[in-house]
C-alpha positions in Angstrom: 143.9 111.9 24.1 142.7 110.6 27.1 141.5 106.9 28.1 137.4 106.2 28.4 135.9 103.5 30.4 133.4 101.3 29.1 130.7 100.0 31.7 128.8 97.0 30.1 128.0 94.8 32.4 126.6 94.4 36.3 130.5 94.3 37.6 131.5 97.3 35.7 128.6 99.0 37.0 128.7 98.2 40.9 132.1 100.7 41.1 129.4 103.6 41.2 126.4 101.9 42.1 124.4 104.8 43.8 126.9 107.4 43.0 125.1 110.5 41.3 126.8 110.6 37.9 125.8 113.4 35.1 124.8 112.6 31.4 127.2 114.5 29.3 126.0 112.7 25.8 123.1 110.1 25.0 123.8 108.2 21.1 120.4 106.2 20.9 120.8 102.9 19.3 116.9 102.0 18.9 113.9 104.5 18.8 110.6 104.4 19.9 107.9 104.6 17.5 104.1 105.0 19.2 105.4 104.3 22.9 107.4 101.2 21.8 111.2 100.8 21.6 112.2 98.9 18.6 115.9 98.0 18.8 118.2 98.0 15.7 119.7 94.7 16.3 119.1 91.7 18.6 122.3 91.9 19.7 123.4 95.8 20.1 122.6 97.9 23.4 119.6 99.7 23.1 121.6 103.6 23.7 125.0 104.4 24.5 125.4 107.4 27.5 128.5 109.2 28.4 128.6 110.7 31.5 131.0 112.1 34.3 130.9 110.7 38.3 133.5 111.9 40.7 134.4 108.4 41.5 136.3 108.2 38.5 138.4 110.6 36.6 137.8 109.6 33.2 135.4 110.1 30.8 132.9 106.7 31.2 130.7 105.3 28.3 128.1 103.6 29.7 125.6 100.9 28.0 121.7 100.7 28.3 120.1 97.3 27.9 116.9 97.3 29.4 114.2 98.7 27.5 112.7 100.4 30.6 115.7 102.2 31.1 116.2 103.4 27.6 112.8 105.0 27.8 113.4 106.9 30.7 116.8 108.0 30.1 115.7 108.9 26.6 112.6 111.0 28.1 115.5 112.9 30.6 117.4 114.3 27.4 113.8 114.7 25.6 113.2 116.8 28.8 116.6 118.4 28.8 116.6 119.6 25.2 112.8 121.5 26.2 113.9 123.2 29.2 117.7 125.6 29.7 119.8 125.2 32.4 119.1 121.9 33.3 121.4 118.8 33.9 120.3 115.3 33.6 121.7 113.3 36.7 121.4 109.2 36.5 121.8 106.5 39.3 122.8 102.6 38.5 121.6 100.6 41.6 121.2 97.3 42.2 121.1 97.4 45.8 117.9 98.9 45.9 115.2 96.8 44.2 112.1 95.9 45.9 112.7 92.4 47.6 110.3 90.2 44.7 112.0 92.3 42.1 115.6 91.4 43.7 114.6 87.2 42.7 115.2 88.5 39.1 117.7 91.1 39.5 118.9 89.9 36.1 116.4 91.4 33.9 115.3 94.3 36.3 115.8 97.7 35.5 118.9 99.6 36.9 118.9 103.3 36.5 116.8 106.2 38.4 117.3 109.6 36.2 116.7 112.9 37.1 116.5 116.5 35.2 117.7 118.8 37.8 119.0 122.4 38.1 122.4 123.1 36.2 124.6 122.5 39.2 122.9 119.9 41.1 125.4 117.8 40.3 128.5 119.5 42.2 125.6 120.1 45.1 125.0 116.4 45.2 128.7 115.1 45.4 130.7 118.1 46.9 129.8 120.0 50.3 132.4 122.5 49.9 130.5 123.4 46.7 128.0 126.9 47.6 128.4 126.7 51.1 126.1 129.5 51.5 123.3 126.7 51.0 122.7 124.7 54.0 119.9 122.0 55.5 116.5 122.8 53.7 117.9 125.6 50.9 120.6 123.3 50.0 117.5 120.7 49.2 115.0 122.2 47.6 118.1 123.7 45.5 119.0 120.2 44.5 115.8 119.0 44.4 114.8 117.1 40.7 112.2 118.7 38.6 111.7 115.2 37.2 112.6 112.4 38.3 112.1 108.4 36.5 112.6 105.9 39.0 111.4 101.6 37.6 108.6 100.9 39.8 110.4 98.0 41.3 113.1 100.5 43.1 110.7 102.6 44.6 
């Protein structure tokens, strides 16, 4: 059986930060209940996400504690389930929050998520990968059909 990581906290996420990664599971540990997220515990994570990022060879098991984050990535797999052949793709970044927002990186959300295409991911993170698809049809080809970005990253 092989090893998982466990990303918790800001210096286990920075090894990817802006590094597409795709969501292979999503275990919810709130809900939301008329548009609010209402956590289980005080002191649990509000969803835990599994995903896959060419960076590293393991699976990863990711942790969600911002409430803004949990929305969105729980709207990508709502999304997901509604719609076949899609992928959801997620971003942690730090690096790219709006220069007020950066004075409280602390309690800023992190993640960007996207429902894309079923093989946007290899298009993303491996140029060898269709070769056939160059400049603006390799784009539009990875191009997200949804995309949830905090407004204090774009």
């Amino acid at each position: 059986m092989a090893e998982q990581i466990e990303m918790i906290r800001d210096i286990d996420w920075q090894i990817i930060e802006g590094d597409a990664c795709r969501v292979m599971g999503f275990t919810p540990m709130a809900e939301i209940i008329n548009g609010k997220v209402r956590a289980f515990s005080m002191t649990t994570p509000y969803a835990a996400v599994i995903f896959e990022c060419k960076k590293i060879p393991l699976p990863v098991e990711g942790f969600i504690f911002h409430k803004l984050d949990f929305m969105n990535l729980y709207e990508a797999m709502r999304e997901k389930s509604l719609q076949d052949d899609t992928e959801v793709l997620m971003f942690w970044n730090k690096k790219h929050l709006r220069s007020y927002a950066k004075l409280l990186s602390k309690i800023m959300p992190r993640f960007c998520f996207m429902l894309c295409a079923k093989g946007s991911f290899e298009l993303l993170t491996d140029n060898a990968h269709r070769p056939e698809l160059r400049g603006e049809a390799r784009l539009i080809a990875m191009k997200p059909i949804i995309q949830w970005t905090p407004k204090v990253m774009e």
